[in-house]
C-alpha positions in Angstrom: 119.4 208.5 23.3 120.1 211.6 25.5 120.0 211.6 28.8 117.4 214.1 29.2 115.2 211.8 27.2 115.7 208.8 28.8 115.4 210.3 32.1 111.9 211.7 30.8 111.1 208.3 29.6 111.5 206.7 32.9 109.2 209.1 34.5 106.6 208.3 32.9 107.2 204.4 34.3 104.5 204.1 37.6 106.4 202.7 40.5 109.6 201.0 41.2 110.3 198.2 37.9 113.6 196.5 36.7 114.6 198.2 34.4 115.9 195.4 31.7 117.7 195.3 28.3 116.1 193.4 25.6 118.5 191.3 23.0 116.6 190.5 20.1 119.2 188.3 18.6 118.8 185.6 21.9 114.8 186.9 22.8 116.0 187.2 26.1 116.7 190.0 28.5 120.1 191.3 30.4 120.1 193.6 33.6 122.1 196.7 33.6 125.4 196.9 36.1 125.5 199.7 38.5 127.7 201.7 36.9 128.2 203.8 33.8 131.3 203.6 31.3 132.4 206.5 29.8 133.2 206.6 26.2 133.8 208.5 22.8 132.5 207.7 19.9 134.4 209.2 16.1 133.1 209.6 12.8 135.4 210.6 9.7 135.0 214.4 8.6 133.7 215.1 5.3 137.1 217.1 4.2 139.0 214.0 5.5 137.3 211.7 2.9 137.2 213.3 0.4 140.9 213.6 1.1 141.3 209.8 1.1 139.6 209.9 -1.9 141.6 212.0 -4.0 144.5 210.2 -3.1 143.2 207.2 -4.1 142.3 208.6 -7.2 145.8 210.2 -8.0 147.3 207.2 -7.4 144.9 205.0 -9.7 145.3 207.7 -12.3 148.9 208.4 -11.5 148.1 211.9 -11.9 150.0 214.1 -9.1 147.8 217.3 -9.8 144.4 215.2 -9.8 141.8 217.1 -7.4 138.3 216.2 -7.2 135.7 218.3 -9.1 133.2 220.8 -7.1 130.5 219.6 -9.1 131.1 215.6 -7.9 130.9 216.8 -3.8 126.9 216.1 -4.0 127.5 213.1 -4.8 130.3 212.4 -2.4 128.1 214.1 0.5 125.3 211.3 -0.1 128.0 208.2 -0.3 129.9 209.9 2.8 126.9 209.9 4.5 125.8 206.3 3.7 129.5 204.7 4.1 130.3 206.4 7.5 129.3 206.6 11.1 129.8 207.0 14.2 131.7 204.1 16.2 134.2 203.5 18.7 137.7 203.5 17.3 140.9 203.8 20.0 143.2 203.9 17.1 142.2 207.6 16.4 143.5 210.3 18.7 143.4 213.4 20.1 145.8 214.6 17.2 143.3 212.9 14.3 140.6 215.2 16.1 142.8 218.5 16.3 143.7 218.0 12.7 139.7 217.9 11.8 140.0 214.4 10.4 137.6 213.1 12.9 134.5 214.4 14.7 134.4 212.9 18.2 131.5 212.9 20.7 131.1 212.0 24.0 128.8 209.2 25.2 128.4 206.7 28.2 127.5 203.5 28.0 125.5 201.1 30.1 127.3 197.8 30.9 124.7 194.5 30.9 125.2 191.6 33.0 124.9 188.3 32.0 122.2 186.0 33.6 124.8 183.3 33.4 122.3 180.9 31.6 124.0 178.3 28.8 122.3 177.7 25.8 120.3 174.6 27.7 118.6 176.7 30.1 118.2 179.2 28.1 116.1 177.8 25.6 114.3 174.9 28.2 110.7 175.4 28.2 109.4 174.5 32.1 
């Protein structure tokens, strides 16, 4: 969500709540940390997989001159777009980006705190 958006959102909130995060795989909530991590978040470029492709492909038809055909790229845009996604990933670099193998975006996460409740508490029903 963009800032702007979220900012909007919590607007339209009357007065002064806690503000909470809700995980659905526990049903419980978290509380956010006072502070902001900054991040980047990369996604594979189109031209860079269907780079990895095509070497995959001359080396299962050991074919040096292989090269992929224009007419196969709609297909390859809808499994490109199905397969990848953005995501965090420290292994890629600012040389990765330069090179247009990667898109990269910038984003900040908010940091929950844990209630420090075990699984006994968190489940008791009083």
């Amino acid at each position: 969500m963009k800032k702007s958006k979220l900012i909007r959102l919590l607007n339209t909130v009357k007065g002064d709540p806690d503000v909470l995060v809700w995980n659905c795989q526990l049903s419980d909530y978290v509380d956010i940390e006072h502070q902001l991590t900054h991040s980047h978040l990369v996604r594979m470029t189109f031209e860079w997989y269907c780079k990895l492709l095509e070497y995959d492909r001359i080396a299962e038809k050991q074919d040096p001159d292989y090269r992929i055909p224009e007419s196969e790229l709609p297909e390859l845009q809808k499994a490109y777009d199905a397969e990848t996604g953005w995501g965090v990933n420290d292994l890629i670099n600012y040389r990765d980006v330069s090179a247009r193998k990667y898109h990269r975006k910038y984003v900040l996460f908010m940091k929950t705190k844990g209630r420090g409740l075990r699984a006994v508490k968190r489940f008791a029903m009083d």
